[in-house]
PyMOL Python script that loads the backbone (N, CA, C, O; Angstrom):
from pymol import cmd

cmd.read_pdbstr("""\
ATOM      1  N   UNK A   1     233.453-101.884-203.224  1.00  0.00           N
ATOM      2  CA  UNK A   1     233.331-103.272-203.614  1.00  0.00           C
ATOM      3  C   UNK A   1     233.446-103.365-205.142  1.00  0.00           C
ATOM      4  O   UNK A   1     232.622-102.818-205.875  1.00  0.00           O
ATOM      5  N   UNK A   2     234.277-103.928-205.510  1.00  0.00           N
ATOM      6  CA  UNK A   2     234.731-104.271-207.084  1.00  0.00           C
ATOM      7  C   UNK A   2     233.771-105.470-207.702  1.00  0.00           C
ATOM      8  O   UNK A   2     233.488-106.560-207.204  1.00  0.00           O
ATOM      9  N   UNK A   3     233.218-104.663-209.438  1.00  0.00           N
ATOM     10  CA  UNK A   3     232.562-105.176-209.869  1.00  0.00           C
ATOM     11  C   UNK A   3     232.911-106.944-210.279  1.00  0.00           C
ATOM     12  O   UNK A   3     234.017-107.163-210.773  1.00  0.00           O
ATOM     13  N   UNK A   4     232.113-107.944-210.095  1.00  0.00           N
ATOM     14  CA  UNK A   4     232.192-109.717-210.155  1.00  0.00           C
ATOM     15  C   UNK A   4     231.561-109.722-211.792  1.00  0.00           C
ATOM     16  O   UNK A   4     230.698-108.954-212.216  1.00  0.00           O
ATOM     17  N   UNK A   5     232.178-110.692-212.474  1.00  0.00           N
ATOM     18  CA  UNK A   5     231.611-110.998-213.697  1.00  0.00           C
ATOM     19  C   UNK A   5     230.567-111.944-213.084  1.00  0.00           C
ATOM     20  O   UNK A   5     230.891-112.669-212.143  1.00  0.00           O
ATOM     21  N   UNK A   6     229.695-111.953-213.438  1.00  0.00           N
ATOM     22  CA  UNK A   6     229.090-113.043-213.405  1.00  0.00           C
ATOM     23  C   UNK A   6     228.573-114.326-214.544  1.00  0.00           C
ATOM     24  O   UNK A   6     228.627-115.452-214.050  1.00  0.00           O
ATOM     25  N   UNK A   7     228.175-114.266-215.733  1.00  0.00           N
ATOM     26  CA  UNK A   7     228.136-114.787-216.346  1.00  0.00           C
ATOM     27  C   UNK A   7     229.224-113.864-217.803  1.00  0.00           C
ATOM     28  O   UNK A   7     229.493-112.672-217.955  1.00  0.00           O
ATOM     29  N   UNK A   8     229.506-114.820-218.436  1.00  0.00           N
ATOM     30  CA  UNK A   8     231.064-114.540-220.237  1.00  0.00           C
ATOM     31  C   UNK A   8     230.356-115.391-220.947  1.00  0.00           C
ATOM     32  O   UNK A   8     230.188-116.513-220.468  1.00  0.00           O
ATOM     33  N   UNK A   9     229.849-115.107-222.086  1.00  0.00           N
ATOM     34  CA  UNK A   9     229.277-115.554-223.039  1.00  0.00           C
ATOM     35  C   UNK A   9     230.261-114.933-224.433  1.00  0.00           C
ATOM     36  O   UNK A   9     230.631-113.786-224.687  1.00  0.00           O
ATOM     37  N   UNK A  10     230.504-116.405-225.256  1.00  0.00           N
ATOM     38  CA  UNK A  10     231.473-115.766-226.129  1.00  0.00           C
ATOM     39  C   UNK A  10     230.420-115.684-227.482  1.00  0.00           C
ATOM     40  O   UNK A  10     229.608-116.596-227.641  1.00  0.00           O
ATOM     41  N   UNK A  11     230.482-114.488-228.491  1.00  0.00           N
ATOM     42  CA  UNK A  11     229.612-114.542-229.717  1.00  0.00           C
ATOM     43  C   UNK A  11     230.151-114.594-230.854  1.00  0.00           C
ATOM     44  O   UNK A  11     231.253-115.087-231.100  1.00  0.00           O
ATOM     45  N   UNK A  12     229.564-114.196-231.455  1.00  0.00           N
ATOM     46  CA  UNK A  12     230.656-114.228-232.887  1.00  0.00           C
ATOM     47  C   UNK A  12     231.144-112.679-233.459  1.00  0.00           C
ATOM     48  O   UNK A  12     232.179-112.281-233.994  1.00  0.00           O
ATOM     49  N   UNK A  13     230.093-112.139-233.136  1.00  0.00           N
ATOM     50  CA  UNK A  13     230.678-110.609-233.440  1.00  0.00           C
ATOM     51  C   UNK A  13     230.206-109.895-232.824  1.00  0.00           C
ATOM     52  O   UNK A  13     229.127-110.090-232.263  1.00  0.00           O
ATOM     53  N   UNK A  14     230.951-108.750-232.741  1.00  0.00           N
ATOM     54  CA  UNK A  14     230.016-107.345-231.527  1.00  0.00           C
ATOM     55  C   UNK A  14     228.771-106.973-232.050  1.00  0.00           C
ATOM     56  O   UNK A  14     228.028-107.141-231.083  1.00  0.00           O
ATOM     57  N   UNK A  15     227.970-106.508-233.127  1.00  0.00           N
ATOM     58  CA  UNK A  15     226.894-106.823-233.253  1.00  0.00           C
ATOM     59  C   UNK A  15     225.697-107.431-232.657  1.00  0.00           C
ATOM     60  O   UNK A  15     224.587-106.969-232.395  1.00  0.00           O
ATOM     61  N   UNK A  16     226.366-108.902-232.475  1.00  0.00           N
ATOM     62  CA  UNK A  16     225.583-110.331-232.210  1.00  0.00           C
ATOM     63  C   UNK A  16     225.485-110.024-230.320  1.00  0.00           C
ATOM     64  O   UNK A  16     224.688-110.613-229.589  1.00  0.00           O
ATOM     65  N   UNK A  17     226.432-109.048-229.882  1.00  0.00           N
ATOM     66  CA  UNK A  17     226.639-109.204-228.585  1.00  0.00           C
ATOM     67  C   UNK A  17     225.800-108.165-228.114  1.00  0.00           C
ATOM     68  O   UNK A  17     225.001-108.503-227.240  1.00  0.00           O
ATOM     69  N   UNK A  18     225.784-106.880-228.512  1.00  0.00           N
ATOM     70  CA  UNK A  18     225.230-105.518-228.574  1.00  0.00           C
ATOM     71  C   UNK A  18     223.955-106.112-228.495  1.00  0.00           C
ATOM     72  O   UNK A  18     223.431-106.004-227.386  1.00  0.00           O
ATOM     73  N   UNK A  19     223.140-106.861-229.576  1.00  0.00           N
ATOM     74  CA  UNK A  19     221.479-107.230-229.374  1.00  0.00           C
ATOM     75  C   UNK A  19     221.567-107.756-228.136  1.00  0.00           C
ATOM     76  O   UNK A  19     220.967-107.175-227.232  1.00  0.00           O
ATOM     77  N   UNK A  20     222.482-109.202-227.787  1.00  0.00           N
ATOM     78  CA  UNK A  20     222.427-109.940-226.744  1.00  0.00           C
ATOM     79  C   UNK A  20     222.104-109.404-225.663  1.00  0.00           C
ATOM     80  O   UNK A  20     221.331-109.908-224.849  1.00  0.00           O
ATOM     81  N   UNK A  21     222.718-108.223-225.536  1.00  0.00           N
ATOM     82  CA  UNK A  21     223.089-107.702-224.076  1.00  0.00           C
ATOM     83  C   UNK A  21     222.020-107.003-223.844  1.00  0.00           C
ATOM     84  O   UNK A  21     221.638-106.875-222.681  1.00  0.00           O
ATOM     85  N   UNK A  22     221.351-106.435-224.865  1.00  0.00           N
ATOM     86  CA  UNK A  22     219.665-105.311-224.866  1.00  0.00           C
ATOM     87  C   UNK A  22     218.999-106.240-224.636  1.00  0.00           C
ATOM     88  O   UNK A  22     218.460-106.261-223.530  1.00  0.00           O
ATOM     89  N   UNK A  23     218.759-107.411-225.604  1.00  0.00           N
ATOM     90  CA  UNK A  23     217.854-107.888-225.103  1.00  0.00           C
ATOM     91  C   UNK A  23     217.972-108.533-223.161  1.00  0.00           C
ATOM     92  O   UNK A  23     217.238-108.090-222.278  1.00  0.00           O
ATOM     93  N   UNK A  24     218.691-109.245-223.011  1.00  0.00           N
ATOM     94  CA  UNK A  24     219.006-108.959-221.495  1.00  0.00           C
ATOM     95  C   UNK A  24     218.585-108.483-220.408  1.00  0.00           C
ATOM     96  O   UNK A  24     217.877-108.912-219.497  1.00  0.00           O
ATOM     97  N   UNK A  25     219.240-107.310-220.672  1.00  0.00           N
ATOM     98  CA  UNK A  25     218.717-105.941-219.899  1.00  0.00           C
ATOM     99  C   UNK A  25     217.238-105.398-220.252  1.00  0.00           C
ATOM    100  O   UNK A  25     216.900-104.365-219.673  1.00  0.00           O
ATOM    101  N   UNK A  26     216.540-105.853-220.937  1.00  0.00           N
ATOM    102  CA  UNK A  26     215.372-105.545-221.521  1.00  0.00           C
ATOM    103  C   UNK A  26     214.253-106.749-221.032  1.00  0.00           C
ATOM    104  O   UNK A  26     213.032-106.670-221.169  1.00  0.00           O
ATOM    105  N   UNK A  27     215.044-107.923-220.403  1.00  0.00           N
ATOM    106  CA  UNK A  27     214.248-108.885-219.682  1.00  0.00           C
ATOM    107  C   UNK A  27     213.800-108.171-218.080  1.00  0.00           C
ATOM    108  O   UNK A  27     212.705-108.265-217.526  1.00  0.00           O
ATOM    109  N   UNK A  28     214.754-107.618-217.699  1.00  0.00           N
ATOM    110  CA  UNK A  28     214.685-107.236-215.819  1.00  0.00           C
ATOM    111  C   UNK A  28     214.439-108.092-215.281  1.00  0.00           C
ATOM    112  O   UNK A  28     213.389-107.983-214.649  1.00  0.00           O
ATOM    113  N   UNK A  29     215.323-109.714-215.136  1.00  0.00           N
ATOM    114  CA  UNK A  29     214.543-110.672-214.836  1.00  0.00           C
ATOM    115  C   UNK A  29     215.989-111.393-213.893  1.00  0.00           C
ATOM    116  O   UNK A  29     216.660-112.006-214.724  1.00  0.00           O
ATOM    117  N   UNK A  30     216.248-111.437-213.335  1.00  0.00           N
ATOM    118  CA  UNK A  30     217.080-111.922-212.216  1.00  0.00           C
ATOM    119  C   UNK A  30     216.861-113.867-212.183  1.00  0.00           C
ATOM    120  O   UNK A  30     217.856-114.587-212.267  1.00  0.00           O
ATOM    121  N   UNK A  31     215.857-114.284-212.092  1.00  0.00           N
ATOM    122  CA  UNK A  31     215.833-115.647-212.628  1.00  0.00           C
ATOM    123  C   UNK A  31     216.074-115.792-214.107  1.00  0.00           C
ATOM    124  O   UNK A  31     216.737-116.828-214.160  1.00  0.00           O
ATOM    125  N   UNK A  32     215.955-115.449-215.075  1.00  0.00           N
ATOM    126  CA  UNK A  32     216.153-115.477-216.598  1.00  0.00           C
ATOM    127  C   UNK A  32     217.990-114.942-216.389  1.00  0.00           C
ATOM    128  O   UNK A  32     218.849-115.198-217.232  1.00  0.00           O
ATOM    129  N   UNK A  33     218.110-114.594-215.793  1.00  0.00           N
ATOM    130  CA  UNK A  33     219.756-113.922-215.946  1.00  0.00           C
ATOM    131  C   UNK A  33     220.110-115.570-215.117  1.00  0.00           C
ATOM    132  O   UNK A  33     221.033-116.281-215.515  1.00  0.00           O
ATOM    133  N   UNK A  34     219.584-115.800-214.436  1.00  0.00           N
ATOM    134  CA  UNK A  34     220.310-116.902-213.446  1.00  0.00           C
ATOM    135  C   UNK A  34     220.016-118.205-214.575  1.00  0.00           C
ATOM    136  O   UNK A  34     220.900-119.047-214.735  1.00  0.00           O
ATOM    137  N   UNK A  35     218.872-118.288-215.241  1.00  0.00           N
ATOM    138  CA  UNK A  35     218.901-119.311-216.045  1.00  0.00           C
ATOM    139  C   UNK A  35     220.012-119.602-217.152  1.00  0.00           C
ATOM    140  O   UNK A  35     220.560-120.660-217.460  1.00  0.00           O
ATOM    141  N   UNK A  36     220.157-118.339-217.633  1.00  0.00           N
ATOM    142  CA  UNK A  36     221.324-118.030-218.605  1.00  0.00           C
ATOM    143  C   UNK A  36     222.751-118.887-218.387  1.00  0.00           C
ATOM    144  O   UNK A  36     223.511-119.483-219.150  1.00  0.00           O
ATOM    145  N   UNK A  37     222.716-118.645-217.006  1.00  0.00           N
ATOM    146  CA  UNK A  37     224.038-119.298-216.163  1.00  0.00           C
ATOM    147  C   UNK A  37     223.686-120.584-215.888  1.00  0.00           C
ATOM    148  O   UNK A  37     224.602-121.406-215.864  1.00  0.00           O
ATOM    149  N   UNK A  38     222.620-120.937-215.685  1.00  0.00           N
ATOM    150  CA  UNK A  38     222.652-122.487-215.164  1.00  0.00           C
ATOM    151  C   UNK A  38     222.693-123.325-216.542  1.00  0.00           C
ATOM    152  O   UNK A  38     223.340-124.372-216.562  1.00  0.00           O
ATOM    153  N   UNK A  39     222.077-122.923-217.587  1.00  0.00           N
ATOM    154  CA  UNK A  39     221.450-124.027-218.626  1.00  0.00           C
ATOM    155  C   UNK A  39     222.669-123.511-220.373  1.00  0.00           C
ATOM    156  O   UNK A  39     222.875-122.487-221.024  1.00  0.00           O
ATOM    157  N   UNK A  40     222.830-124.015-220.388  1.00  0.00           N
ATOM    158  CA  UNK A  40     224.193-123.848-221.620  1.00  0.00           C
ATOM    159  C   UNK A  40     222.826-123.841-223.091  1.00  0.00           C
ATOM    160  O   UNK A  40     222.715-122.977-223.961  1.00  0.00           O
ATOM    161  N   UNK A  41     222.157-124.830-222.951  1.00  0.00           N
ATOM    162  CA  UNK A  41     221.126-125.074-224.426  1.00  0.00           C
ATOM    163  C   UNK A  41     220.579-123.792-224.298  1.00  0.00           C
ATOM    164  O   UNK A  41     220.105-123.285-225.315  1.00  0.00           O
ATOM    165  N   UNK A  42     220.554-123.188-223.273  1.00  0.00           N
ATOM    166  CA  UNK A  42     219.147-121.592-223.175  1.00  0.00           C
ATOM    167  C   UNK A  42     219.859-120.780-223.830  1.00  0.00           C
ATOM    168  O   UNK A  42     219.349-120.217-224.798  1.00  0.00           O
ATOM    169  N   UNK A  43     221.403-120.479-223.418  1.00  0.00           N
ATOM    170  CA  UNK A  43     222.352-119.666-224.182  1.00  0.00           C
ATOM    171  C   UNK A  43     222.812-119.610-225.222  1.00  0.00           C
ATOM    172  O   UNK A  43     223.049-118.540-225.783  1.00  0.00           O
ATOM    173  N   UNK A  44     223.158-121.308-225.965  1.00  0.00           N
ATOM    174  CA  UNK A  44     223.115-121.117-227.051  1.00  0.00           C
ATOM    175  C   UNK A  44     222.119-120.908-228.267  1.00  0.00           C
ATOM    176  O   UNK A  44     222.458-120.597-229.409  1.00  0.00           O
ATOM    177  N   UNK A  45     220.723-121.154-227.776  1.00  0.00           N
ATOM    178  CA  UNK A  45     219.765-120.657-228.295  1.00  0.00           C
ATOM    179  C   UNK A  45     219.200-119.473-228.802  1.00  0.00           C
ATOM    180  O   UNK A  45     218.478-119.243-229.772  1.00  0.00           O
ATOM    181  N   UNK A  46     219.756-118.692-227.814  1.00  0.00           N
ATOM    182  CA  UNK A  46     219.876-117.128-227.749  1.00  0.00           C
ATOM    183  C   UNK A  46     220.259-116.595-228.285  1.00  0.00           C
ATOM    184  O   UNK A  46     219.676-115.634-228.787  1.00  0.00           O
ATOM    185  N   UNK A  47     222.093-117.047-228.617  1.00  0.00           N
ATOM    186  CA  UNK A  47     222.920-116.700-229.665  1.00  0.00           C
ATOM    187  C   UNK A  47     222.484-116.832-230.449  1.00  0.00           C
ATOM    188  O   UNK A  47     222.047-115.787-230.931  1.00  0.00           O
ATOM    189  N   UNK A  48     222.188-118.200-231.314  1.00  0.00           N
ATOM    190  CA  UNK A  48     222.172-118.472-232.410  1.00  0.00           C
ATOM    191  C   UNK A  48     220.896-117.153-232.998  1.00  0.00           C
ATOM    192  O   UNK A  48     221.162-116.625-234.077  1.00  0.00           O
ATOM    193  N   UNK A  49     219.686-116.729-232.320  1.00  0.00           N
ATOM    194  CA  UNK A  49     218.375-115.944-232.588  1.00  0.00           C
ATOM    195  C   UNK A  49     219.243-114.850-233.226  1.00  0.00           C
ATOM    196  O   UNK A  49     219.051-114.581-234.411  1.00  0.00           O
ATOM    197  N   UNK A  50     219.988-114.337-232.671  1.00  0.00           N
ATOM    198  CA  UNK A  50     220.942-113.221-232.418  1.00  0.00           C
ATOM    199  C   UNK A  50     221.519-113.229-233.669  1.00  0.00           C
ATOM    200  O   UNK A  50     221.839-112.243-234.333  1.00  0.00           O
ATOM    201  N   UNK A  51     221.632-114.361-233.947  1.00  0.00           N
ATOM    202  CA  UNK A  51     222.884-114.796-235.346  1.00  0.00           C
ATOM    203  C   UNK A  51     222.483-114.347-236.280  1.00  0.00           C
ATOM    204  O   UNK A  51     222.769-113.441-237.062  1.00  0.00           O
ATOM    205  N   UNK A  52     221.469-115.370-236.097  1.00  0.00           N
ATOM    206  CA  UNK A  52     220.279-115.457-237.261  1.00  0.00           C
ATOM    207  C   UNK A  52     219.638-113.909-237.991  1.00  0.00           C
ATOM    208  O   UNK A  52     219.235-113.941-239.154  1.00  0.00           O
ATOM    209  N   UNK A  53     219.611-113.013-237.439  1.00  0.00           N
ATOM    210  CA  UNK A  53     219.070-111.929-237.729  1.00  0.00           C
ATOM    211  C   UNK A  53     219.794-111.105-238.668  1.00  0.00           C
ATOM    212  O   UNK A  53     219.336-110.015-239.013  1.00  0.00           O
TER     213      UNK A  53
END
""", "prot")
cmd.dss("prot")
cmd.show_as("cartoon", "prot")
cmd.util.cbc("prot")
cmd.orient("prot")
């Protein structure tokens, strides 16, 4: 069975994406991953933390 994207989030630099993705995977949270996908303000919020640093 071939891997499904499920959520594409575009960032500004690999950096910004590298935290993104730890932090993420550092949630273990299957509703927080699903929120990610439902709510656009949660994501860009995220980014921007990401930015910001």
């Amino acid at each position: 069975m071939p891997w499904e994207y499920f959520l594409i989030m575009e960032v500004p630099n690999n950096r910004v994406g590298l935290r993104l993705e730890k932090h993420i995977k550092r949630m273990k949270s299957r509703k927080y991953i699903q929120n990610l996908k439902d709510y656009q303000d949660l994501r860009t919020k995220l980014i921007n933390r990401f930015t910001d640093e």
